[in-house]
C-alpha positions as CSV (number, residue, x, y, z in Angstrom):
1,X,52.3,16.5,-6.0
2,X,53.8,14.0,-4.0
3,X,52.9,10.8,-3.1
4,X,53.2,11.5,0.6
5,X,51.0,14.4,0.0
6,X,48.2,12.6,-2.2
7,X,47.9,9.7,0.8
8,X,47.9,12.4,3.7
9,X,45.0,14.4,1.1
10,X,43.2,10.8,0.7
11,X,43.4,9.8,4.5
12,X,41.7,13.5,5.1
13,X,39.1,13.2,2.7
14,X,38.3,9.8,4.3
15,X,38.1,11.2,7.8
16,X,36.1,13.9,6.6
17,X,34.0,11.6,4.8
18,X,33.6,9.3,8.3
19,X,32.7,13.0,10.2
20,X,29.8,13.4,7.4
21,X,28.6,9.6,8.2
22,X,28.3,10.0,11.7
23,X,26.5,13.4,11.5
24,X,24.3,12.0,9.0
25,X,23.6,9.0,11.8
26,X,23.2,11.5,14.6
27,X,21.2,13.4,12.4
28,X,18.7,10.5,12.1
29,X,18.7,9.6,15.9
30,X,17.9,13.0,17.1
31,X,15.0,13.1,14.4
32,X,13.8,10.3,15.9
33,X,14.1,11.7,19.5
34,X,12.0,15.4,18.5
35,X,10.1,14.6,15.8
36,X,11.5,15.9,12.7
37,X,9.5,13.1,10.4
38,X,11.0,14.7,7.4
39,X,14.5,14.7,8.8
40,X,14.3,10.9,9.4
41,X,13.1,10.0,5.8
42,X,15.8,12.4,4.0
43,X,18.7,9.9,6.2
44,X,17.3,7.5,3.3
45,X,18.2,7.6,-0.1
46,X,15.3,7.5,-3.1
47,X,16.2,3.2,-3.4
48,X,16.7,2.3,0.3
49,X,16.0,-0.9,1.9
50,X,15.0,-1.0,4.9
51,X,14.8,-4.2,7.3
52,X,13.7,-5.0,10.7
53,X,14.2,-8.0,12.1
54,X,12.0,-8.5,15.4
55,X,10.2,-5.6,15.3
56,X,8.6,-5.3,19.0
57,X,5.8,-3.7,17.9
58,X,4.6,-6.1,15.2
59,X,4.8,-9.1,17.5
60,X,8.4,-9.8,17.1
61,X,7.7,-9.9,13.2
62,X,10.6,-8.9,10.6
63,X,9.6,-6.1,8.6
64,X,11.3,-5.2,4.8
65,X,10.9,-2.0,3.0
66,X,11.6,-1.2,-0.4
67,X,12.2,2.6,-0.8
68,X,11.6,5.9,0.5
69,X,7.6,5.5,-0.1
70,X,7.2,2.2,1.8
71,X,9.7,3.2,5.0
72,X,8.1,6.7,5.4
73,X,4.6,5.3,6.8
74,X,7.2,3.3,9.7
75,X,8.2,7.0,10.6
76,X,5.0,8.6,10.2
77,X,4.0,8.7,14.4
78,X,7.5,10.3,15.2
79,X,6.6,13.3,12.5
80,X,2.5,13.4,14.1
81,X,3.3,14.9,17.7
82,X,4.8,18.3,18.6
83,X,8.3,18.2,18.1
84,X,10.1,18.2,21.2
85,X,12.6,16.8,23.3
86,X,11.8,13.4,23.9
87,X,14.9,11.4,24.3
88,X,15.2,7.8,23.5
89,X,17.7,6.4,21.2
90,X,21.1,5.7,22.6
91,X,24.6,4.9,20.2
92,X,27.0,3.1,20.9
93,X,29.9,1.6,19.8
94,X,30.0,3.1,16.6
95,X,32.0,2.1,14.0
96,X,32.0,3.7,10.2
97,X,34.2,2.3,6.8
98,X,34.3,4.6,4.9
99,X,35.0,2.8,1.2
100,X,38.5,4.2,-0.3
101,X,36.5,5.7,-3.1
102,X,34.3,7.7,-0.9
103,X,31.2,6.6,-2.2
104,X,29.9,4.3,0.5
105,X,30.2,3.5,4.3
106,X,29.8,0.4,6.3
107,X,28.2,2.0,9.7
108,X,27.8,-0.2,12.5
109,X,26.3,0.1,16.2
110,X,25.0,-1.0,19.2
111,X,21.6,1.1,20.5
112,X,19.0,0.9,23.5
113,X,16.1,3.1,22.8
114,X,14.4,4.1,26.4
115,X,10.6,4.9,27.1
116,X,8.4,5.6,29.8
117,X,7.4,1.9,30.1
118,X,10.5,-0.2,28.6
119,X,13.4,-0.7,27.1
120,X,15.0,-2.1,24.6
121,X,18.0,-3.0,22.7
122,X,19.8,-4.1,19.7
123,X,22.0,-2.9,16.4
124,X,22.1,-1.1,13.6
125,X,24.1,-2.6,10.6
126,X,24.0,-0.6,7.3
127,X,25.7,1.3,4.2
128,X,25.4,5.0,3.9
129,X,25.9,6.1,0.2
130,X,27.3,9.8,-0.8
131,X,24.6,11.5,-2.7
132,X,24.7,13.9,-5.8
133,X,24.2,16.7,-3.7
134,X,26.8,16.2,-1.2
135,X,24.9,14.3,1.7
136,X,25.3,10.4,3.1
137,X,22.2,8.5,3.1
138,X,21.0,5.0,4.4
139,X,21.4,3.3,1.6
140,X,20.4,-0.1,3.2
141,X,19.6,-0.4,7.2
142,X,19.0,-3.6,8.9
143,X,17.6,-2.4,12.5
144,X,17.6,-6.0,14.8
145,X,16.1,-5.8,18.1
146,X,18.0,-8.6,20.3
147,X,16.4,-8.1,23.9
148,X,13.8,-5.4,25.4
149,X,11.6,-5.2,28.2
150,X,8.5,-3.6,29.0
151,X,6.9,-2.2,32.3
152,X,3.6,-2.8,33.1
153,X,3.5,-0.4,36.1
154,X,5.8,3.2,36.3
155,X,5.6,6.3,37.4
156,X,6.5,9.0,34.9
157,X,8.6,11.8,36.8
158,X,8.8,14.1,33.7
159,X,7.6,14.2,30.4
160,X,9.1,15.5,27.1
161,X,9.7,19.5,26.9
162,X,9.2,21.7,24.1
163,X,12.4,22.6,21.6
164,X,12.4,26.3,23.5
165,X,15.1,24.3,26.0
166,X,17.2,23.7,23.1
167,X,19.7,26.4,21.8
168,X,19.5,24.4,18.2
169,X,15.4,23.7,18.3
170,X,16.2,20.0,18.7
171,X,18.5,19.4,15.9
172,X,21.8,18.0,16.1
173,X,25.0,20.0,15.6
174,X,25.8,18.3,12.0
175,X,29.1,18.2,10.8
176,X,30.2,20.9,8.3
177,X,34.0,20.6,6.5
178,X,35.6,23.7,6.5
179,X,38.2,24.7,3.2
């Protein structure tokens, strides 16, 4: 093989790789948004660490988790309600590095996350690892909350539908390399 055919092979595995990443990240944000508690916890590998800095609702507190176990109670009210389509948690500026050895990606981002009574903003600043069986986890997340506000009086003018108003029942188109 060449060697203008191995780097055009690498620089396609690595964009493929990147595809996987953001999938995996859009995968986790539209968990989030409809309640797929189970989907959240599987963007997080067996050994993750988890931190949030600022947390708004601990008081501003920073928060570290250790681990699928610990995170998973953080999650837990987003996996109680009927999953729906709730809306929220807003990406932007993503970036993704995806290590020449395809093993691990630097994922970046800016986010607002939008409720009925507030909003808030901040980034997300993490490595994704490639699992055994194919998938990109969080292997570390650091979640910082750098500004937010909250409302003290609103009117609501809808409220979250059911999944029947989504042709994919809520989940996000994931990424899937075809060969």
């Amino acid at each position: 093989m060449s060697d203008e055919l191995k780097a055009l092979q690498d620089r396609v595995a690595r964009l493929e790789a990147k595809e996987a990443v953001l999938s995996t990240f859009n995968r986790y944000l539209y968990s989030l948004d409809t309640g797929f508690g189970d989907d959240i916890i599987d963007c997080y590998t067996e050994d993750a660490v988890l931190d949030v800095p600022n947390f708004p609702d601990a008081g501003g507190q920073d928060l570290h988790f250790e681990g699928r176990a610990e995170i998973a109670p953080l999650y837990a009210p987003y996996g109680e309600r009927e999953p729906g389509i709730g809306g929220g948690h807003h990406s932007a500026n993503i970036a993704v590095n995806v290590a020449a050895d395809l093993t691990r990606a630097d994922v970046t981002a800016y986010f607002m996350t939008s409720a009925a009574n507030g909003v808030q903003g901040g980034r997300y600043e993490g490595v994704m690892r490639h699992e055994p069986d194919g998938n990109w986890r969080w292997e570390s997340l650091s979640i910082t909350s750098a500004w937010g506000w909250r409302a003290t009086q609103y009117e609501t003018i809808s409220e979250p539908v059911t999944l029947k108003y989504s042709p994919f029942g809520g989940h996000h188109a994931a990424y899937t390399p075809h060969g």
